[in-house]
N, C-alpha and C positions, 0 to 999 in steps of 0.2 A: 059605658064609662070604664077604662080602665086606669085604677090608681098602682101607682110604685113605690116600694118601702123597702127600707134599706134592713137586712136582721143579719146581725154578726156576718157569717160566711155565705150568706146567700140574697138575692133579690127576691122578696114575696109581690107577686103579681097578682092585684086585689080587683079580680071582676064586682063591681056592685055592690061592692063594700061601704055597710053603713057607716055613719059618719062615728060613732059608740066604738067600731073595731081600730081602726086609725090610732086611737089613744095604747089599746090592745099591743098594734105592730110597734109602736113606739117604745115600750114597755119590753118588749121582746128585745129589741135591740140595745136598750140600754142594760137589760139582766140577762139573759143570756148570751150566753160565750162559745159554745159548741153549735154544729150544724144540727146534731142529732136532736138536739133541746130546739131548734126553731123546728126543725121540720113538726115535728110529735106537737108543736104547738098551733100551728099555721093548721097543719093535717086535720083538725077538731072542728075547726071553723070552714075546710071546707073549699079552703085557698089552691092556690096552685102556686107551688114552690120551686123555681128551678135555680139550679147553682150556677152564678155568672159569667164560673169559669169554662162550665161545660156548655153552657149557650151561646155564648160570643167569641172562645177562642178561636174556633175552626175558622170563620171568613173573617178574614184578615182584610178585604175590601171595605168593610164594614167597620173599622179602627180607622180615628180622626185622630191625630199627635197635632194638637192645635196650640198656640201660646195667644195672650192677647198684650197686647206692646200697642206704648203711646208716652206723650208728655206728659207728663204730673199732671192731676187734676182732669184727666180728658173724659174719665169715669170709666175705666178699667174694670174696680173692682165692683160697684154697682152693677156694669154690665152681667159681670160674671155671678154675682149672687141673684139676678134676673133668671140667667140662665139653670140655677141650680132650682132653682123655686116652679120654672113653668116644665121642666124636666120631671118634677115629681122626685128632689132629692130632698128638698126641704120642705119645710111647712111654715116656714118666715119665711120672710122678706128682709133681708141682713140690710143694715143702713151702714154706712161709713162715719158719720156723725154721729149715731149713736153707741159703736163701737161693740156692734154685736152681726158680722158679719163670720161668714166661714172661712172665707180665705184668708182674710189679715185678723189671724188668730195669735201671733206673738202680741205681749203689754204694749211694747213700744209704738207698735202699727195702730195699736187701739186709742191709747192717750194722742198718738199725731195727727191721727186720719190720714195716713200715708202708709204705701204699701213698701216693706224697708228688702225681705226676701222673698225670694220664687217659692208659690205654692201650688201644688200639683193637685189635682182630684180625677176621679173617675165618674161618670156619669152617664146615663141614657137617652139618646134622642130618635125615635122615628127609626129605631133599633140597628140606632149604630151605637157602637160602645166612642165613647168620648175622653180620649187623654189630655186634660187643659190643664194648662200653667199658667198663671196669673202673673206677669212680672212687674217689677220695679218702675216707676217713671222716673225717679229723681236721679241726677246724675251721678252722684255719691255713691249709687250701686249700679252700676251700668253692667260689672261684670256678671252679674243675676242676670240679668238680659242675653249678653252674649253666650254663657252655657246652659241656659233654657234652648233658644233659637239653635244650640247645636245639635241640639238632638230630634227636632220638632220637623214635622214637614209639611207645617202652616200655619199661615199667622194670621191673627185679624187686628189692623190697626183703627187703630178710635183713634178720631178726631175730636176736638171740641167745637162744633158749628160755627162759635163765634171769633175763634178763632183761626182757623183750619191748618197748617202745618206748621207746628214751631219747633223749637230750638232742639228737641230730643226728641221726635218725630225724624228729625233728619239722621238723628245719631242712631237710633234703633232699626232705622230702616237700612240705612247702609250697614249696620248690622245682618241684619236679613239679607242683603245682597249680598255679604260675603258665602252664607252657606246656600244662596241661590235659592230661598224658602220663595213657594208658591203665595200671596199673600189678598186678601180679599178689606176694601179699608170700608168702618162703618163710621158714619158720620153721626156723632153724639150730640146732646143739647138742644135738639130742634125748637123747641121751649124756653133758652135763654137769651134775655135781651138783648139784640146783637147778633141773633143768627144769619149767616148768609150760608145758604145752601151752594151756590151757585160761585159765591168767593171760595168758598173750601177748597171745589173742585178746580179751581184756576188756582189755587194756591200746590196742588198736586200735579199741575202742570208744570209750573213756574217752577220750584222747587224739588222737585222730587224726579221732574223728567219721565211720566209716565204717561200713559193713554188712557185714563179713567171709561170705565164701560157705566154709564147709567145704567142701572137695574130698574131703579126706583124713582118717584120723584117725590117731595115731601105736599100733603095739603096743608097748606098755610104756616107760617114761621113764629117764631116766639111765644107769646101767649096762645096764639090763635091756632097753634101746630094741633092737629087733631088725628092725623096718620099718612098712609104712603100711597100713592098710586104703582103697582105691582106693572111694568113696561111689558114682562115677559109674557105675563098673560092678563093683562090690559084690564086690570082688575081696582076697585078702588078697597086699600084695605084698612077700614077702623077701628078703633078705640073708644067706642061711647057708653060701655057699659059699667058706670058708677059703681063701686064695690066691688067690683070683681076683679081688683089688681090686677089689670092686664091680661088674664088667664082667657078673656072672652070678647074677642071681636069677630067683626064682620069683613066677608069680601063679598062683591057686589060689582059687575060687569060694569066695565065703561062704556055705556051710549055715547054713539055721535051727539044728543043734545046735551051731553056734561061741557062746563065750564073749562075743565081742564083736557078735554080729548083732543082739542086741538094742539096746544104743548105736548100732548101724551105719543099722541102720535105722531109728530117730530123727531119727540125725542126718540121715539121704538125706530124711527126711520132710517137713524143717524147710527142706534146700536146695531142693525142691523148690517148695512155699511161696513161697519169698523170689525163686524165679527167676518163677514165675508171674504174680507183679505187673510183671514190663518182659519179656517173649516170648508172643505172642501162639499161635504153636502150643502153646504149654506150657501156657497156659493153656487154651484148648481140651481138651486129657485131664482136665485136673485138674476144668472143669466139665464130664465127662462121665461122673462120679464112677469115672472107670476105676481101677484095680488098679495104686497108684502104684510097688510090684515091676516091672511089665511095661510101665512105660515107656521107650522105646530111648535105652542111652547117647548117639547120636548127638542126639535131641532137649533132652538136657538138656545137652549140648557147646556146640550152638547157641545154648541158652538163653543160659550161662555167658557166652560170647564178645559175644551182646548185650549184658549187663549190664556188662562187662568195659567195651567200648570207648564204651557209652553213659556211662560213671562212676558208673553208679549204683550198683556193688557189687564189693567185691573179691577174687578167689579166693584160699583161703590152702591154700598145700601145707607139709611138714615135711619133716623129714631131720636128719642128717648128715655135712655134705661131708667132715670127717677122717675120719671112718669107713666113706667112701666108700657110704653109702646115701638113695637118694632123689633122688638126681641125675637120670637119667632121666626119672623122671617129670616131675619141673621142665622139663627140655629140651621134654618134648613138650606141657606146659602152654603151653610160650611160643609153637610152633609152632600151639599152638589158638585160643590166646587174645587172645594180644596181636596188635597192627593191623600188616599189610605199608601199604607207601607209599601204595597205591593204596586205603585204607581211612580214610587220613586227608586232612581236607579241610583246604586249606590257603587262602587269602582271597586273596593276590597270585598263584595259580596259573594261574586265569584269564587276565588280565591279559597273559602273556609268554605263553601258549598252549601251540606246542609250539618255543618259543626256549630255549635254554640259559636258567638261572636258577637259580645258586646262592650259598650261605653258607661264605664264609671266617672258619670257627669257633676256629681255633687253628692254632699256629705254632710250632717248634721248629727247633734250627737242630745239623744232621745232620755226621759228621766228615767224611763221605765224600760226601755230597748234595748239602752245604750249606743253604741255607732251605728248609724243607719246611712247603708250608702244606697244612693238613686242611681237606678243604669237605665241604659235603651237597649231593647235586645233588637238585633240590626237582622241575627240570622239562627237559625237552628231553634233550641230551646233551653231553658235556666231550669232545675229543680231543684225545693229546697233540697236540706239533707244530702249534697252531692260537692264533688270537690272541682274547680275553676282552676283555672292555667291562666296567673296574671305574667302577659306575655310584655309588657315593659321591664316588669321586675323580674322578670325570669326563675317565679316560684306558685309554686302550688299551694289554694287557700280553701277554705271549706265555704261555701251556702249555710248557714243553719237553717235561714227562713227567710221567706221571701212573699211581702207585704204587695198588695194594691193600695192605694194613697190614696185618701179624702183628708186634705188638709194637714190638720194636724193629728188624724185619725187614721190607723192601719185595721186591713183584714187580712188574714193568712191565706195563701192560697197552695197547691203541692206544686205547681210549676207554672211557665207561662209562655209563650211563643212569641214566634219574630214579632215585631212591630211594636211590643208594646213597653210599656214604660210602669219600673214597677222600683221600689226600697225592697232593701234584701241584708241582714245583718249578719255577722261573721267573719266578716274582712277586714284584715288586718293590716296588709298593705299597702293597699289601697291610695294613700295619701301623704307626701313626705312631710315631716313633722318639724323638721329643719330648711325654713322658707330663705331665700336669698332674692334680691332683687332682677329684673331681666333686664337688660340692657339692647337700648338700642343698636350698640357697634353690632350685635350680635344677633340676626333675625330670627334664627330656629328658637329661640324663646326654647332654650333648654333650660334646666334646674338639675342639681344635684340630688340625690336622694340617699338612702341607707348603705344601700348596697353597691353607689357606686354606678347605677342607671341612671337614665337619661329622662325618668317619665315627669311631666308636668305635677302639679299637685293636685286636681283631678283632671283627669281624662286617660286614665290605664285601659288597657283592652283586656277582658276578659272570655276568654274562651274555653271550649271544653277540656282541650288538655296539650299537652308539648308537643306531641304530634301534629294536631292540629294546624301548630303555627309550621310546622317545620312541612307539612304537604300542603300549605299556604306559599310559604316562599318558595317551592319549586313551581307551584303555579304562577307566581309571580313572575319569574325569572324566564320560567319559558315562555310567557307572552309578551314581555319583553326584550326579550332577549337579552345583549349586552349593552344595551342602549343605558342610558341611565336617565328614566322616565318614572319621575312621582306627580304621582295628579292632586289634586285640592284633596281629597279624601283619606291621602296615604300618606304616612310620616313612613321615615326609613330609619333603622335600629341596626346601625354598623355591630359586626364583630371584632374581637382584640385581638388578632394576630398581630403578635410581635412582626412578624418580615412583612404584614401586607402595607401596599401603598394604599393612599386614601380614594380608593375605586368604590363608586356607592352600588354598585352592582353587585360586591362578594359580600355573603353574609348578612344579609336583610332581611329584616322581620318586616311584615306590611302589617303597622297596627294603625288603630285609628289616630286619625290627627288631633293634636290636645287641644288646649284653652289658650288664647291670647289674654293675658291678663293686664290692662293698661297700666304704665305708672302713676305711683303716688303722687299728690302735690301738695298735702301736708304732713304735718310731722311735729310728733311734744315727745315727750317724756311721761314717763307711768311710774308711780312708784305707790307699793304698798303702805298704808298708814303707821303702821308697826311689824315686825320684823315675824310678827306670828300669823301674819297675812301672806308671807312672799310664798310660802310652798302653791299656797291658792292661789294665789296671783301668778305663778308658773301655770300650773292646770291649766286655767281659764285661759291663758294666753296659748296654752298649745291646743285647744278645743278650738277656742276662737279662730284663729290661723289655719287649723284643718279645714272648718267649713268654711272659710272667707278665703280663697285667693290672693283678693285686694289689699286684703292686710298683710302691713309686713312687720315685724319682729326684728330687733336688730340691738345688739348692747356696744354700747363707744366705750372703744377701748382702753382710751384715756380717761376718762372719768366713771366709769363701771354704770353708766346711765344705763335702764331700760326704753329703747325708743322705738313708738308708734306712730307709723307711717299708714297712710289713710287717703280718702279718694276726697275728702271733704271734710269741713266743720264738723258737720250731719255726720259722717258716718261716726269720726271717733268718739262725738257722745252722744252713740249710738252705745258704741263697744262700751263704753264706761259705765254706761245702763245695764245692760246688760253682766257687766262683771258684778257688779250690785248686785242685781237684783237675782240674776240664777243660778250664779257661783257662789252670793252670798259675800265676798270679797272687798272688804274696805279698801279700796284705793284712789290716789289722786293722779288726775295730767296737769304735765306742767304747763308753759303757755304753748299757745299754738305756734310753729315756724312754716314759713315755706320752705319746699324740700326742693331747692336749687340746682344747678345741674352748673358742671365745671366743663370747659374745652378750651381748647387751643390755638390761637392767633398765626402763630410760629411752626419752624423747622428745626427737627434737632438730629441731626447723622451722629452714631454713636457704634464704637467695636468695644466688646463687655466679654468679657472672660472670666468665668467662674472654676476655680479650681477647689476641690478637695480631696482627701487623702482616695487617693484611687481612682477618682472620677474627673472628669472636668467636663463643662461645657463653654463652647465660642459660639459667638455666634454674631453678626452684624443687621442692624436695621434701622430703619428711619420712622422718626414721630411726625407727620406732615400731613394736615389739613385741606390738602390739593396734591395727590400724590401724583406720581406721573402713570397713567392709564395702560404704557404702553412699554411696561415689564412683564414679564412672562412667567408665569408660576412653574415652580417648581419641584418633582412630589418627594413628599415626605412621607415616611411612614407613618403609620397609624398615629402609635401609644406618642410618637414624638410630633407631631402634628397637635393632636388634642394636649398636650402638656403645654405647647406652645398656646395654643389657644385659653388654654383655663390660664397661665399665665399672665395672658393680656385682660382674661376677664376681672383676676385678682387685682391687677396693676390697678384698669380704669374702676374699681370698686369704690377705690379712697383718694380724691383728685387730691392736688395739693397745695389748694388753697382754703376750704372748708371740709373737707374731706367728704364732698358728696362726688354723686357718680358721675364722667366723664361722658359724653358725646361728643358726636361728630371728630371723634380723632385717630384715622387713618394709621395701621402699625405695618408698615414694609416689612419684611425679611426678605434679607438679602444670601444670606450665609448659616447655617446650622453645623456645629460640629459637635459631637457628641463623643466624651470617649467610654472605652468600654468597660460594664458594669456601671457606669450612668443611669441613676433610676430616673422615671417620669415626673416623682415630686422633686427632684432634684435643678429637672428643667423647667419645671414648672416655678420653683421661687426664685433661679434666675432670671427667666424673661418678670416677671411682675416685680421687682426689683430694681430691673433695667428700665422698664416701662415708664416706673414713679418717676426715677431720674431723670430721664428723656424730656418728661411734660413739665419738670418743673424747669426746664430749659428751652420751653418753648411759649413761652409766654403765655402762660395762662390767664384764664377769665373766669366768671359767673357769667351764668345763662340765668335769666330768669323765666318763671312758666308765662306766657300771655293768654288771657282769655276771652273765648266768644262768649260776647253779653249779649242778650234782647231781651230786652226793658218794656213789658205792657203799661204803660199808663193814658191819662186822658189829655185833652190839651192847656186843660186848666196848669198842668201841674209840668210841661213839657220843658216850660223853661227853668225848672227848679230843678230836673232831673237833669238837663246837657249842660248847665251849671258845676253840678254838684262834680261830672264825669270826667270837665274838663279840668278839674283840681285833683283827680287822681290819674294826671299821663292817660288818657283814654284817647284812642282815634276814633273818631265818629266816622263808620262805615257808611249808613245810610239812616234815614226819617222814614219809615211807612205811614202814610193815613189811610184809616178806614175811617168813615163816620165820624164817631168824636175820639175814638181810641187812637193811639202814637205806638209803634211801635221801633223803637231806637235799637239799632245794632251797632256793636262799639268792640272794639279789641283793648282791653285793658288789665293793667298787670296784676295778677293774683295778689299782690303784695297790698295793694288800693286798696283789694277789697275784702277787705279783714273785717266783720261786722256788718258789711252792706245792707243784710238785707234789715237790719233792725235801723239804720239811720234812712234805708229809701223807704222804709212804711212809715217812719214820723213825721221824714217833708212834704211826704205826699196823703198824709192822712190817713193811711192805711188801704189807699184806693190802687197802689200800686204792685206789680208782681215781676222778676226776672228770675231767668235760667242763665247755666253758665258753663261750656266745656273749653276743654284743653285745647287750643287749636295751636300754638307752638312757643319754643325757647327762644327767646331773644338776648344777647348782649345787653350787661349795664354800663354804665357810664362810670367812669373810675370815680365820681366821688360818688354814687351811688352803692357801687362798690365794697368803698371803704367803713359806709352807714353798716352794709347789710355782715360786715367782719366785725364789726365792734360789737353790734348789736347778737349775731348768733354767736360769736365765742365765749359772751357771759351764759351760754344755754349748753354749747356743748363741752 
């Protein structure tokens, strides 16, 4: 028997350890602080002590960067506290309901039973080291999601049995498809009333458009689930031993006289088949009409794990995780399947060779730490105590220290290599502290920051030093030559030469590519209770904003309002909790608004001449919503180019009917003329001057947000709900039936659904549940219009 115990800075690896010493290694971990102190203690008893960093850095095959992503509710973080328990990190069994689990270790996640941010740990399986992040289901924090899956290179999606792919199953996945993550999906709930094994897997057809690889199949559904039959090597594997929380099951060959070998062996028939079109030994038996019984588990592993990290096919295992079965096998699927560092190819790796080169993914700010930024090291190595080249901001920062992550718990380590995923404190740059909204006109989802760079508010690259990046872009450059080719991996970081024209080939940094951060759809007002609260209510709002993306910060200029802009209900009294409770900070929101969006019906051709003492700018262009396609660009220099451009970004900032932000509206330049000693801000409050003008002569509108509804409930209660939908403007997309459950999809406007979810649990008795994303801006109706100007200009 070998048990695992976690002691400050190392792993004690406990041969035979009676059950008396356990309490011992627990003891050690929570009072001692030094290695020195665990070793001298461990060394007594007789242990064998190796330091983590020296045992698992070197094979970097052996590093899993894994996330687990799913719906709310599909049991996420159960799985994962399953995982930490039969790993040997814990000695509980964390519940979500009782609010003693490891990962959802902030108040808010414990009092909701919902997991609100990404939690990261380190752990041991079958002596791989394990990087897992735990993320978000609810859609209010999506952006958790998104800069987890960005640094990760596998994911395992949970399903809920009884349900099988819903409303943010779909948003996280196409998530994962944007950074092309390998992904392996485990089928949860086998135990709840309602399970269909079998609908899941047709609902991951239907929907998701994949090719599910049966691994597994379940013995018996709902109450009667009692474990899996293992396809690959035709194994039955159980859960019958009472008291042993899952730690102790059985596998046990499948006989041709089992019940289930005829299915079993269908189904191995079929996996076999599907894997034989992308593995070339597989295919080889299969055209050799051999005896597909006597083909080596081992060959159809490798098959799986091809098709796995090629994308062409996804393995699906079941389970579960409250009932503590099927875990395991999951653990050692991800061990098989899914890609170590060294398996995935990376486009700027090259490039920095063997130089440091990583991603400052996220940021939180520690009681006892203080700023704690999270990176990926993609290439080279990180030590603490050594100085980083943050190549967005184009300044040099220090390491002081550099943490491995369990939770909300850090160990020190002196440094750490490619692949892995570690907090490291000292960085100062790191994050722009002055947040501005991103605009659709404008795809590079740039932001401003201190200095006048271009870097998102996280995802900076950090590398070993100036050099680095500067024999980075000559590698660049000569593999591309002049062509001007960026791949999903590489953003490009122009230089400021005054004479150059805007050619993305001169002067390019290859840094990593940042964070898409989705727009808000709400938005109140914040204001401190009394005027000896506002310094805190500063702080807490520029902490808050450093680690939240999503959040945005913003004061109206006309009224000296503080306003927060938010992904959700959920999230801003979220924020509002939180300023309470760990900033300590009395403060109130005002009511909730929808954060609208403004565009343009019309055409406005407009010639605008800016003169002052010395300078002047002309220049001609069109506001037009349907431009003509078939004008011809003409280059401009640099610094006058981007002045132009931050211009038009100032302009659509403040539309000019509510003063929210502008889409969909096309800005032509026709004409630029600049005269000399013309500075950039000069052209820059020009055009955003011109701009306001233009649109307020082009017939402006509100847009409002519309959203994707799906509404689980039962049939008793089906007509109370398409009722209720069709009194808030909702279009009823489609009715699912399963069984007795209804599941309604509906597009309906954000504005409807102020309160939802507390008026559809009182007509439905509590029996009912919906999810809800952004799916697009719609036109209102001019007296709709005029409601939503009366009603927000008493707010802003």
């Amino acid at each position: 028997m070998r048990e695992m115990y976690r002691c400050c800075s190392v792993i004690a690896h406990v041969r035979d350890a009676p059950s008396v010493h356990r309490c011992v290694c627990q003891e050690l971990y929570r009072t001692y602080v030094t290695s020195a102190a665990c070793h001298q203690k461990v060394a007594k008893k007789g242990w064998t002590v190796t330091p983590l960093q020296q045992k698992h850095a070197v094979d970097i095959s052996k590093i899993r960067n894994i996330g687990i992503m799913a719906h709310i509710d599909a049991g996420k973080t159960t799985t994962t506290e399953r995982m930490l328990y039969y790993s040997g990190f814990t000695r509980h069994l964390g519940d979500v309901d009782d609010g003693d689990t490891v990962m959802d270790y902030m108040e808010q996640e414990r009092a909701r039973g919902i997991t609100i941010t990404s939690a990261a740990i380190t752990f041991l399986w079958n002596k791989h080291k394990m990087n897992l992040i735990d993320t978000p289901g609810h859609v209010d924090f999506t952006v958790e999601v998104e800069r987890s899956l960005r640094v990760l290179d596998g994911a395992v999606a949970i399903l809920d049995a009884s349900a099988g792919v819903e409303a943010q199953t779909l948003t996280v996945w196409r998530q994962a498809d944007n950074y092309r993550i390998p992904r392996l999906v485990f089928i949860n709930k086998m135990d709840k009333r309602g399970a269909d094994f079998s609908g899941s897997v047709d609902s991951l057809r239907e929907k998701l458009h994949v090719v599910p690889l049966l691994l597994q199949l379940p013995i018996g559904q709902e109450s009667s689930f009692q474990g899996v039959v293992d396809l690959i090597h035709m194994e039955r594997v159980m859960w019958n031993s009472p008291g042993s929380e899952g730690r102790v099951f059985q596998r046990e060959p499948l006989s041709t006289s089992d019940t289930l070998y005829e299915q079993s062996h269908h189904e191995r028939t079929k996996l076999i088949e599907h894997l034989a079109d992308v593995d070339d030994a597989l295919a080889d038996f299969v055209l050799s009409d051999a005896d597909f019984s006597k083909i080596p588990p081992e060959i159809l592993e490798a098959a799986v794990r091809t098709a796995t990290l090629e994308h062409k096919q996804v393995p699906i295992l079941c389970g579960s995780s409250l009932k503590n079965k099927g875990v395991q096998p999951l653990l050692d699927a991800i061990v098989s399947y899914l890609p170590s560092p060294v398996d995935v190819h990376y486009d700027f790796v090259p490039y920095y060779k063997d130089d440091l080169c990583a991603l400052a993914f996220k940021i939180i700010h520690d009681k006892q730490r203080g700023v704690l930024t999270f990176a990926r090291v993609y290439s080279g190595k990180m030590q603490a105590n050594s100085n980083v080249y943050n190549a967005n901001r184009s300044c040099s920062e220090r390491i002081t220290r550099i943490m491995e992550v369990y939770a909300d718990e850090y160990r020190d380590v002196s440094e750490v290599m490619m692949g892995n995923i570690v907090a490291v404190s000292g960085l100062k740059e790191v994050a722009s502290e002055h947040l501005t909204f991103l605009f659709p006109a404008f795809k590079s989802g740039i932001q401003c920051s201190r200095n006048g760079g271009p870097p998102t508010i996280t995802g900076d690259t950090l590398v070993s030093s100036a050099k680095a990046v500067s024999d980075a872009r000559k590698a660049y450059h000569s593999s591309v030559g002049q062509e001007s080719r960026i791949s999903e991996e590489v953003s490009l970081e122009a230089d400021e030469d005054p004479d150059a024209v805007d050619d993305p080939t001169v002067g390019n940094d290859p840094v990593l590519a940042g964070l898409h951060v989705p727009d808000p759809v709400f938005l109140c007002s914040i204001e401190p209770a009394s005027m000896s609260h506002q310094k805190g209510l500063e702080h807490a709002l520029a902490c808050l904003t450093r680690e939240d993306p999503s959040l945005r910060v913003t004061v109206n200029e006309e009224t000296g309002q503080t306003i927060l802009s938010g992904m959700g209900e959920l999230h801003l009294e979220i924020i509002l909790d939180r300023i309470h409770k760990e900033y300590k900070v009395d403060a109130e929101l005002g009511e909730v608004f929808i954060a609208y969006r403004e565009a343009i019906t019309g055409r406005d051709d407009d010639d605008q001449e800016k003169e002052r003492t010395k300078t002047d700018v002309k220049f001609k262009h069109t506001v037009d919503p349907y431009p003509d396609s078939s004008i011809k660009e003409k280059p401009i220099k640099i610094p006058h180019r981007k002045a132009v451009k931050n211009g038009i970004v100032s302009g659509f900032n403040r539309g000019p009917i509510l003063h929210f932000p502008v889409v969909e509206a096309p800005v032509v330049l026709h004409d630029l003329k600049v005269g000399r000693g013309t500075s950039t801000a000069m052209i820059t409050a020009a055009v955003s001057q011109a701009v306001r003008l233009a649109m307020e002569k082009a017939q402006p509108v509100l847009m409002e947000p519309l959203m994707a509804l799906e509404i689980q409930t039962d049939d008793t209660y089906l007509g109370s709900v398409l009722k209720d939908l069709s009194q808030r403007r909702s279009q009823i997309c489609e009715v699912k039936v399963k069984g007795e459950s209804r599941t309604v999809m509906a597009l309906t406007p954000l504005s409807e659904l102020m309160g939802y979810s507390t008026t559809l649990r009182t007509f439905t008795s509590g029996t009912a549940s919906f999810s809800m994303e952004l799916h697009s801006y719609q036109s209102m109706s001019e007296q709709q219009q005029r409601a939503v100007i009366a009603r927000t200009r008493g707010f802003l």
